[in-house]
C-alpha positions as CSV (number, residue, x, y, z in Angstrom):
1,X,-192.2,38.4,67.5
2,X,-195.4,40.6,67.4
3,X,-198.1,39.9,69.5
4,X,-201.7,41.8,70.8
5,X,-202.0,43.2,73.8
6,X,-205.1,40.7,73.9
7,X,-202.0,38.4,74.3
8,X,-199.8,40.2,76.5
9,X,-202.3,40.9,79.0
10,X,-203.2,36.9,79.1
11,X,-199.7,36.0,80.4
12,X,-199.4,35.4,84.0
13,X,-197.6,37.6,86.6
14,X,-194.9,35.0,86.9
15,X,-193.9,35.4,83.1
16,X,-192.5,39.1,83.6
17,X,-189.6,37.4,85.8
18,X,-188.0,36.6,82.7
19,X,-187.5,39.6,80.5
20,X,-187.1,37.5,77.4
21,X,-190.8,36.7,77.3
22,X,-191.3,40.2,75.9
23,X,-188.8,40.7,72.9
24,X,-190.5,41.8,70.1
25,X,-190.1,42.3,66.5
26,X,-188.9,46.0,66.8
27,X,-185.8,45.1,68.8
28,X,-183.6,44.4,66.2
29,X,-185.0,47.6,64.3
30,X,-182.8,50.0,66.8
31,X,-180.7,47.7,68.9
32,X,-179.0,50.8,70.7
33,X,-182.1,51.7,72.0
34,X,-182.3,48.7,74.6
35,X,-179.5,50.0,76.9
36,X,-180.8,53.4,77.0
37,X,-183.9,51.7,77.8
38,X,-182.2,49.3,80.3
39,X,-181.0,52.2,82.1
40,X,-184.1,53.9,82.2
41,X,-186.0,50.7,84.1
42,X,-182.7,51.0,86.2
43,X,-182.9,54.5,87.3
44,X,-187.0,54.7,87.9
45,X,-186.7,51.4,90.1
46,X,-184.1,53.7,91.9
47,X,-185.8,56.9,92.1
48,X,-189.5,55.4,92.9
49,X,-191.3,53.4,95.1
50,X,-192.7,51.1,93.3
51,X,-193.1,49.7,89.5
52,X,-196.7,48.4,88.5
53,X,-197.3,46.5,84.7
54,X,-200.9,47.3,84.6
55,X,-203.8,45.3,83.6
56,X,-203.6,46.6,80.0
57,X,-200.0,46.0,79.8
58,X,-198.7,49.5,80.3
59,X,-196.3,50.5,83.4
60,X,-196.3,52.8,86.3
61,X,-194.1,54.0,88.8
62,X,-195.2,55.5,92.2
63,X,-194.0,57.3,95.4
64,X,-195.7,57.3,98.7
65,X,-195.2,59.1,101.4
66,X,-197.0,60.6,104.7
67,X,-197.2,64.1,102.8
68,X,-197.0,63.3,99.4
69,X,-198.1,61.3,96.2
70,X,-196.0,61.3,93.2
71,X,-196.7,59.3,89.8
72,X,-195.0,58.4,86.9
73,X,-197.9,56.6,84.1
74,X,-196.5,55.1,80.6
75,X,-198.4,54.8,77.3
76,X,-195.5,52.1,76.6
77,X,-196.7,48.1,76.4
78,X,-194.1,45.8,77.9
79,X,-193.9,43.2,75.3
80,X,-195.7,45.6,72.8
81,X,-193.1,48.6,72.3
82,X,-189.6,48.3,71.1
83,X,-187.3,47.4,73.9
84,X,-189.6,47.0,76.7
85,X,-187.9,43.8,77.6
86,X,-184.7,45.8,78.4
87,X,-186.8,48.0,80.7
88,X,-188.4,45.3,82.5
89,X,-184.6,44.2,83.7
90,X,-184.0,47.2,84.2
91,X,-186.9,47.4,86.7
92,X,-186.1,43.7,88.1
93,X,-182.5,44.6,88.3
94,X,-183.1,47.4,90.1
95,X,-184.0,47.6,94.1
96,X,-188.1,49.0,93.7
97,X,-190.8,46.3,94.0
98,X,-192.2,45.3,91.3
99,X,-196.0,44.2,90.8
100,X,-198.4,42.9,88.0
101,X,-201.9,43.7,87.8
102,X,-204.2,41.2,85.9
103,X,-207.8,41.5,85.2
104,X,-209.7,38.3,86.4
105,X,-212.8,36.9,84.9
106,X,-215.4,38.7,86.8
107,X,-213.4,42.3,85.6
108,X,-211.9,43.0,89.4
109,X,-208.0,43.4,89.3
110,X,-205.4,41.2,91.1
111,X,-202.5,42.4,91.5
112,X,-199.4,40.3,92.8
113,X,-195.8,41.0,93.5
114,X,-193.9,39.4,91.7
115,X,-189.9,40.8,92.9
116,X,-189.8,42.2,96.7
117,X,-188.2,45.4,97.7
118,X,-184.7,45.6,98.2
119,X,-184.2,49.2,99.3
């Protein structure tokens, strides 16, 4: 399935909880890619704080500390690019919290967690 980001970024937060909601067309195109992909949400849930989907359907992956600020920021759509589905388990598998950030009527941004910690 193909669908806009107009689209994407209409779901609700609760719909990332289920990878499967974000298998697209280009899946089947490179089907090796999902594991390396899989591992990749896997090892950044590891390695960061804290994974965001954006309001525009992109992802991000943050570090805070008392002396430092690190970021990771993706040009990659879950539910738009080709195996994002396999790096969204990867990020729910993984022990980082993961949040989703949807832009409400009047433009603000609400975010909500949708998977707690586990660190």
């Amino acid at each position: 399935m193909f669908r806009l980001y107009s689209e994407l970024n209409a779901l609700p937060p609760e719909d990332f909880l289920n990878p499967e909601n974000f298998v697209t067309g280009y899946d089947e195109q490179n089907p090796d890619y999902a594991e390396k992909q899989y591992r990749e949400g896997l090892r950044l849930s590891n390695e960061y704080d804290r994974i965001t989907i954006c309001a525009n359907g992109t992802w991000t992956a943050d570090i805070e500390g008392p002396h430092t600020y690190r970021w990771l920021t993706s040009t990659e759509g879950i539910g738009y690019h080709a195996h994002t589905a396999s790096l969204l388990r990867g990020f729910l598998d993984g022990p980082a919290p993961v949040d989703v950030a949807r832009r409400q009527s009047d433009y603000s941004v609400k975010t909500t967690r949708i998977k707690e910690a586990s660190k």
